[in-house]
N, C-alpha and C positions, 0 to 999 in steps of 0.2 A: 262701951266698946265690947264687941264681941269678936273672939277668934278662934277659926277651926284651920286644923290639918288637912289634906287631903291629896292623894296619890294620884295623877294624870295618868289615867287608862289609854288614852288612845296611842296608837303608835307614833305618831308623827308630831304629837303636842298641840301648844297653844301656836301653833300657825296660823295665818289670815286669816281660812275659814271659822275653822272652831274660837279664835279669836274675836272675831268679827261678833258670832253666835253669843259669848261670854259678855262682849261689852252690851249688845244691844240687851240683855239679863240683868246684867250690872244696873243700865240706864231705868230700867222697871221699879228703882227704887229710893227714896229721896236720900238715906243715907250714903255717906263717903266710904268708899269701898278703894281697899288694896289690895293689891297681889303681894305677895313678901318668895323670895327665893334665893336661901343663903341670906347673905346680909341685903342685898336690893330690894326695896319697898317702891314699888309706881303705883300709879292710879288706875284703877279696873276697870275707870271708863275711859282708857287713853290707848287708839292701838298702836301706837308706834310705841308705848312705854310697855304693855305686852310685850308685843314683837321684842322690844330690846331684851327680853329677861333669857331667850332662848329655851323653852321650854320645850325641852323632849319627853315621847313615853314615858314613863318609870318615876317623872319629875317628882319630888315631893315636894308642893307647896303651899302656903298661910294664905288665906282668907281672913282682911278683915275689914268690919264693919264698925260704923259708927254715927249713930243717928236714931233717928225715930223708930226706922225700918230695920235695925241692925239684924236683929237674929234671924227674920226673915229673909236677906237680903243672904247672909252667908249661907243659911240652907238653901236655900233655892238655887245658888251660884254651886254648892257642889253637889246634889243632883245633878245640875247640868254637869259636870268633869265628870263624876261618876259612869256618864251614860255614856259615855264615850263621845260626846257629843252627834251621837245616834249615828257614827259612821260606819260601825258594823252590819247597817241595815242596807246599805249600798252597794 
């Protein structure tokens, strides 16, 4: 099992779009991947379990992985958060 921190850059959060972008990242990888926020843990290939977590800008939330692909699975997923999910470039 692997797990990393990481702070939601973008303003608006994990909403559809960048949600959307997060899962279809998630799905790139064979291991079990969740999102943790406060005590709630869903599944990081689920967008309605995203969506439920309510993740705004400033969010800080857990990354975790578990599987073959794990370490690569959580770095690669916050990269993506990191980048704002490249909406500053719009």
């Amino acid at each position: 099992m692997f797990v990393k921190d990481v702070m939601v850059q973008n303003q608006v959060g994990l909403h559809a779009r960048p949600a959307t972008f997060f899962i279809q990242k998630a799905n790139e990888f064979k291991s079990s991947i969740w999102i943790e926020k406060e005590e709630r843990r869903v599944n990081a290939k689920s967008l309605l379990g995203i969506l439920s977590l309510g993740i705004v800008g400033g969010t800080q939330i857990r990354i975790i992985a578990d599987g073959a692909d794990e370490e690569a699975a959580v770095e690669g997923l916050i990269e993506l958060v990191e980048s704002g999910f490249a909406e500053e470039t719009r």
